[in-house]
C-alpha positions in Angstrom: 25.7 -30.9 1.0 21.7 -30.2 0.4 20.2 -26.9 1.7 17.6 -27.2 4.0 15.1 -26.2 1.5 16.0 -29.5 0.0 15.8 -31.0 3.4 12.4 -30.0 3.6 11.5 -31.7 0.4 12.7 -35.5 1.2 9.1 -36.6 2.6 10.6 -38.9 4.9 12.5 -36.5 7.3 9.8 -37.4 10.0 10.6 -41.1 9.7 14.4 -40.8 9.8 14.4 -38.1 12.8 12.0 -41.3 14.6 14.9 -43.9 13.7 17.4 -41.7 14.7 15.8 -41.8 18.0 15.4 -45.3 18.4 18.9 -45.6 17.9 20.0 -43.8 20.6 17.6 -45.2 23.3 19.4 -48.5 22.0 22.7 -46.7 23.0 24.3 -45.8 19.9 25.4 -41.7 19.9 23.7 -40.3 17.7 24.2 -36.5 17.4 22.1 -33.9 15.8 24.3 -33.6 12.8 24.5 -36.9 11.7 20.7 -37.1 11.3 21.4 -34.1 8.9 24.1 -36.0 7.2 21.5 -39.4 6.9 18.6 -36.9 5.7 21.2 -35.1 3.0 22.5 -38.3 2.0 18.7 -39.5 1.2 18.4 -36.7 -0.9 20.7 -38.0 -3.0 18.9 -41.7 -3.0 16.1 -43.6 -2.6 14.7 -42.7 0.7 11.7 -45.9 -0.4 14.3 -48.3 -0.9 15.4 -50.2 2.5 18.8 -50.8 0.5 19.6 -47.5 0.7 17.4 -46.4 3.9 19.8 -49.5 5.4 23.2 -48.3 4.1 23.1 -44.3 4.0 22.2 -45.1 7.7 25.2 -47.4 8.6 27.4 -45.2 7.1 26.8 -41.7 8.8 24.8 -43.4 12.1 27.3 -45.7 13.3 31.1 -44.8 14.1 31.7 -47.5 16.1 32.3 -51.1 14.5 30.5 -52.5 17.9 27.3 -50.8 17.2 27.2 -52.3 14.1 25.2 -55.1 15.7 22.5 -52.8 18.3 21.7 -50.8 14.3 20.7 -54.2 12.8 18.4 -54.9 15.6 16.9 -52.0 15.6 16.5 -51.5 11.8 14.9 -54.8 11.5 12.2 -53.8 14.3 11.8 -49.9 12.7 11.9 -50.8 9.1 11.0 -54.7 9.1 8.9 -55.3 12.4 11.1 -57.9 13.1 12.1 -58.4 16.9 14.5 -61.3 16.2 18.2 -61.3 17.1 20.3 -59.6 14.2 21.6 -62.3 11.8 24.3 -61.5 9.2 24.3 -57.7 7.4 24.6 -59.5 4.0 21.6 -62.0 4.6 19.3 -58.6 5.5 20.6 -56.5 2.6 20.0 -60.1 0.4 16.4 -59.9 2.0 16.1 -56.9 1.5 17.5 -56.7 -2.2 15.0 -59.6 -3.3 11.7 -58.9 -1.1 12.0 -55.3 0.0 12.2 -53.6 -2.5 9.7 -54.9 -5.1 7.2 -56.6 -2.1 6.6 -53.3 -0.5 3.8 -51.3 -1.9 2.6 -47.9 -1.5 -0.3 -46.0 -2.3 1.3 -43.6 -5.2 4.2 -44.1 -7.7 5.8 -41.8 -6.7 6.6 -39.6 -3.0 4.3 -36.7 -2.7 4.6 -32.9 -1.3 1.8 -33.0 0.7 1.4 -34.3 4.7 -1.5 -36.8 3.4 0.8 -38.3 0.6 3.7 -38.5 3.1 1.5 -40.6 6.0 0.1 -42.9 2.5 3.6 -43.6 1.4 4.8 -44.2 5.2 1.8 -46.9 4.7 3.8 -49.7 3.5 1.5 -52.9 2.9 4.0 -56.4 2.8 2.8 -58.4 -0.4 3.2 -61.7 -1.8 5.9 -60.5 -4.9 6.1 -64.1 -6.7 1.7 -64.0 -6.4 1.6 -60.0 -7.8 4.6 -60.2 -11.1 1.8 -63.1 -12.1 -1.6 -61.4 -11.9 -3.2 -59.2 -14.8 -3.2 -56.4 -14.6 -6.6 -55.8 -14.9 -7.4 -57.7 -11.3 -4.6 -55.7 -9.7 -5.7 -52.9 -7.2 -4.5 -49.4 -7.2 -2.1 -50.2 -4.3 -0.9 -53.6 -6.3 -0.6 -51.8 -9.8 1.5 -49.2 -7.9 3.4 -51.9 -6.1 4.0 -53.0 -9.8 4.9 -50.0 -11.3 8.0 -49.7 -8.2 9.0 -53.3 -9.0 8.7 -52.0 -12.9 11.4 -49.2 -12.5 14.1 -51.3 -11.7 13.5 -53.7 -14.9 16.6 -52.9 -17.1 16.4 -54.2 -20.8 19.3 -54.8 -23.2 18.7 -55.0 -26.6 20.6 -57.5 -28.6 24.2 -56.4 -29.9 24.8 -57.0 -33.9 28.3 -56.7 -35.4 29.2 -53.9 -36.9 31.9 -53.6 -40.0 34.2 -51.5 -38.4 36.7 -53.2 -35.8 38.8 -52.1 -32.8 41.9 -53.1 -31.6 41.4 -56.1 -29.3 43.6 -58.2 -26.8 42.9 -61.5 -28.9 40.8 -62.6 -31.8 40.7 -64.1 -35.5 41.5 -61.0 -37.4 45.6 -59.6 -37.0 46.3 -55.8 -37.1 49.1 -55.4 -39.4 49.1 -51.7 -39.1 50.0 -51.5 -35.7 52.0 -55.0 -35.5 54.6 -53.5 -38.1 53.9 -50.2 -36.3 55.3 -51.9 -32.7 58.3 -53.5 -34.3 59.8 -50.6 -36.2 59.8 -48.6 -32.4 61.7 -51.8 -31.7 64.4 -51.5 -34.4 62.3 -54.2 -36.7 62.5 -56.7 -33.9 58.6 -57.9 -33.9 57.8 -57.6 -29.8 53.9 -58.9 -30.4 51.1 -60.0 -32.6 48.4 -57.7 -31.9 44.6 -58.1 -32.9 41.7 -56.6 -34.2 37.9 -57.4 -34.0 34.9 -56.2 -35.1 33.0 -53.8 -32.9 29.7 -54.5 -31.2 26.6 -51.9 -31.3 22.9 -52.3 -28.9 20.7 -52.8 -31.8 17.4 -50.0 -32.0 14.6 -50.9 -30.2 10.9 -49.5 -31.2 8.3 -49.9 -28.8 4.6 -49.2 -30.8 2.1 -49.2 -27.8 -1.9 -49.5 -28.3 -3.5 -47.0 -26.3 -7.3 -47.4 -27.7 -10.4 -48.4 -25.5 -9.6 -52.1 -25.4 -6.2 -51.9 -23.9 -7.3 -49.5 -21.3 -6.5 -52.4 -18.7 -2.9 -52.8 -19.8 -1.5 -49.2 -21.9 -0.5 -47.4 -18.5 1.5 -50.8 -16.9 2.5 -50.6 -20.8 3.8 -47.0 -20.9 5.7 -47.6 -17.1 7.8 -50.5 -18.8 8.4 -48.4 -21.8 9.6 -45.5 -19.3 11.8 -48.3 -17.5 13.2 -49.2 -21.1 14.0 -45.6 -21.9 15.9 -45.1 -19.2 18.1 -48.3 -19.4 20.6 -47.1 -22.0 20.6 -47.6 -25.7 18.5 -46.4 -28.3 14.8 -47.1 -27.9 12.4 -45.3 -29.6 8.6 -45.4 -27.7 5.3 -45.0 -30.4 1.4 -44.8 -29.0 -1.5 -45.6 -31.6 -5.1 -45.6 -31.3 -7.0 -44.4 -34.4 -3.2 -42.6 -35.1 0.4 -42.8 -34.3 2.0 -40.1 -32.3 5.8 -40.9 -30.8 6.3 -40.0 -27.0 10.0 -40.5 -27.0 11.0 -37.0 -25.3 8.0 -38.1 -23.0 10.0 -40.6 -21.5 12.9 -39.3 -21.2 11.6 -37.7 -17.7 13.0 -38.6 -15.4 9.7 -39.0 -13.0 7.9 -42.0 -13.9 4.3 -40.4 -13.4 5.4 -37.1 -15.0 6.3 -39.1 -18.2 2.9 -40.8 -18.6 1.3 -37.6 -18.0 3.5 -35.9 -20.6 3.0 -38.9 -22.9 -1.2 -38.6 -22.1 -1.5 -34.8 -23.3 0.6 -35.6 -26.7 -1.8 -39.2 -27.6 -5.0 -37.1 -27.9 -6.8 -40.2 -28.9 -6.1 -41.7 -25.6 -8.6 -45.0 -25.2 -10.4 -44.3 -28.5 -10.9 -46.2 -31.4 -7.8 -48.5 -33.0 -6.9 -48.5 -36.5 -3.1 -50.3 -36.1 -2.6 -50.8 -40.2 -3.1 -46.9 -40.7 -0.8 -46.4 -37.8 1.9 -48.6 -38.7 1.8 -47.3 -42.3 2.3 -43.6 -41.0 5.3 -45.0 -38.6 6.5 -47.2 -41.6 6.3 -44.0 -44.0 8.0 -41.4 -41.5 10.0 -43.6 -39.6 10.8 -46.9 -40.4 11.7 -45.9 -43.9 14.3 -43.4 -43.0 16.3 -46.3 -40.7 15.0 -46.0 -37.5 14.4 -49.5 -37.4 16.7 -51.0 -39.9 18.3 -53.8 -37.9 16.1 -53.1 -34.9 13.7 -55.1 -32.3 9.9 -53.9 -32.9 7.9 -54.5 -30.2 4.0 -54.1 -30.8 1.6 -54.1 -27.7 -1.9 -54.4 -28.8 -4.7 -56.4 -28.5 -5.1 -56.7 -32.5 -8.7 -55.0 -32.2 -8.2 -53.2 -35.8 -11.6 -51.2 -37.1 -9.0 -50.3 -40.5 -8.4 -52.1 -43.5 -7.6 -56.0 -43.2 -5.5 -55.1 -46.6 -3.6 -51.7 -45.2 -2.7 -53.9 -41.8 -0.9 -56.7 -43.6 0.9 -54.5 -46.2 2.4 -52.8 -43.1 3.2 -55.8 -41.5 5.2 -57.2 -44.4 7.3 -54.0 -45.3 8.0 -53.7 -41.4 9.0 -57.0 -41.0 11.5 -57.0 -43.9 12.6 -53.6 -42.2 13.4 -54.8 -38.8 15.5 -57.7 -37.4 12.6 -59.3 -35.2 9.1 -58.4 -34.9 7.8 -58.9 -31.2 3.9 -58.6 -30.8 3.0 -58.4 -27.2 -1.2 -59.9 -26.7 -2.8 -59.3 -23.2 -5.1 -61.9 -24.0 -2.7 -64.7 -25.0 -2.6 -64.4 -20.8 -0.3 -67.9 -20.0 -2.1 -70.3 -22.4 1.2 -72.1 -24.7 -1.6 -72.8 -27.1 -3.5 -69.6 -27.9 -4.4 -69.5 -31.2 -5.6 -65.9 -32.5 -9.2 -65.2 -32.9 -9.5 -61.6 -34.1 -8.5 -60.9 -37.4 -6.0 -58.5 -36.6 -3.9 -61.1 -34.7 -4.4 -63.4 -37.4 -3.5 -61.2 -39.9 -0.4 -60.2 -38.0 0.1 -64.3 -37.2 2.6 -64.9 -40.1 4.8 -61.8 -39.9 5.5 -62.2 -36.2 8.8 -63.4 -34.6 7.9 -63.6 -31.2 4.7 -63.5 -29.7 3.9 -63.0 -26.1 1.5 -61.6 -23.7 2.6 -58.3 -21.8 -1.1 -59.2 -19.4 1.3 -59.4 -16.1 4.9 -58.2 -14.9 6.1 -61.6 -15.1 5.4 -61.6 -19.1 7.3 -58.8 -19.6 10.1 -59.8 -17.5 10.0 -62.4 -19.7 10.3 -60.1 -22.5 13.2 -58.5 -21.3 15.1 -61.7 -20.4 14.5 -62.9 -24.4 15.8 -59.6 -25.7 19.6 -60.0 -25.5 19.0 -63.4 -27.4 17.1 -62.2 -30.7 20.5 -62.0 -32.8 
């Protein structure tokens, strides 16, 4: 169980000591140590998250199956403002699971130390989710983008699977193991018992995120760098890149576990943070010290930039070619392709970058790039 130094530290202590509270004026007995068990099983969880607020509650709150009832009403009137009659626990947490936890937004990222920060996070402001995962980015406020960026940490991407040309033993398939088939039947005195199987193993393919940081994607390279944190952090091998007039890879940036710690760690390494862009010289220095060496070799590339390029026309497309017969797919992600099916591109970069491209999409909103992540398991 948590000290109570690391009691001290869950900034919602307050909140959970009020709840407590209201349970028992509701009737429910509620001693002094289980708040102490609910605050040290918060520490543990997501004290933001009304799925766990909800369950880490029910569990160490209620002992009787009876009250089970008396703690829905009164969670839906602390947490929800909802004085309605308790319906089913499944329909709340199913509420609570699709509109909760992403429509709910708060000041900061991330809870703070401080009093102030603690009474801003308590400040939850109830949003329209389906209206917010489609607006830019650059319309949002700073409570919206940090709604965003709370709905953004819960976005898990898998990378496609390729074949590999080593198998495994397996249950059924095409392929026979005669090894361990002739194995079985001599422990069984030559009788053959079974037919067993083999089949080729299955590996995530790499996936290389190159993200435009210069002075035209100021708008968009922070939302940017919070879905490449989210991506780091779902498993795999993915491999995060920053360019502006050069490349510098923030992978051990995002390995953080704090979202806003990462961009912060990741915003010291880019010195060239909203500068110029030159994205040929920076793909020829990834290309050169990277790509080269296999990082990408049958890997997803995903490129987020605007295609402003004050380099070379001639440097950009010779980097584009060698890197698209180096990866699997080539993903460009354009903020200002917005949701227009027929964008065309207009700056030479794009157009340039037009014929090597696989898939091409906008990254201006969450709802692109939960698009984004939905097509990924697909590009086989």
């Amino acid at each position: 169980m948590p000290t109570a130094p690391e009691l001290e530290r869950v900034p919602f202590t307050g909140l959970l000591v009020r709840f407590a509270g209201e349970l028992r004026a509701a009737g429910l007995a509620v001693g002094s140590g289980d708040v102490l068990v609910y605050c040290s099983a918060l520490t543990r969880l997501n004290p933001a998250d009304l799925v766990d607020l909800y369950w880490a509650g029910r569990t160490t709150l209620v002992s009787r199956h009876d009250d089970i009832t008396v703690y829905d009403q009164v969670f839906r009137r602390f947490f929800l403002g909802d004085d309605g009659e308790a319906g089913d626990p499944l329909t709340l947490m199913l509420r609570a699971s699709a509109e909760a936890q992403g429509a709910l937004a708060i000041p900061s990222t991330e809870p703070g130390e401080s009093e102030q920060e603690d009474e801003a996070i308590l400040g939850w402001m109830a949003s329209d989710v389906e209206a917010l995962k489609h607006k830019s980015f650059t319309a949002c406020t700073p409570e919206e983008l940090a709604a965003l960026r709370r709905i953004m940490a819960r976005i898990k991407l898998t990378p496609p699977r390729r074949r590999t040309r080593r198998a495994a033993p397996a249950r059924t398939g095409a392929r026979p193991d005669p090894r361990r088939t002739v194995r079985e039947a001599m422990r069984m005195h030559g009788e053959p018992a079974r037919l067993y199987w083999r089949r080729r193993k299955v590996r995530l393919r790499p996936l290389i995120l190159i993200l435009d940081i210069s002075g035209s994607m100021a708008d968009y390279s922070r939302s940017l760098l919070q879905f490449a944190h989210s991506a780091a952090r779902s498993g795999g091998r993915v491999e995060v890149f920053c360019f502006g007039t050069r490349l510098t890879r923030v992978t051990g940036a995002m390995e953080c576990r704090r979202p806003d710690e990462a961009l912060e760690r990741a915003a010291r390494a880019a010195f060239d943070w909203d500068g110029g862009t030159r994205i040929g010289d920076s793909l020829e220095v990834f290309i050169r010290d990277w790509g080269r060496r296999g990082l990408c070799r049958g890997g997803i590339v995903v490129i987020c930039s605007d295609g402003l390029d004050r380099g070379d026309p001639a440097v950009l497309a010779s980097a584009l070619e060698r890197l698209s017969r180096l990866s699997h797919r080539l993903v460009w992600l354009n903020p200002h392709k917005g949701d227009d099916p027929g964008f065309r591109p207009s700056t030479l970069g794009m157009m340039i970058a037009a014929p090597h491209i696989d898939l091409l999409l906008s990254g201006h909103d969450l709802s692109s790039l939960e698009k984004l992540a939905t097509l990924l398991p697909g590009l086989n």
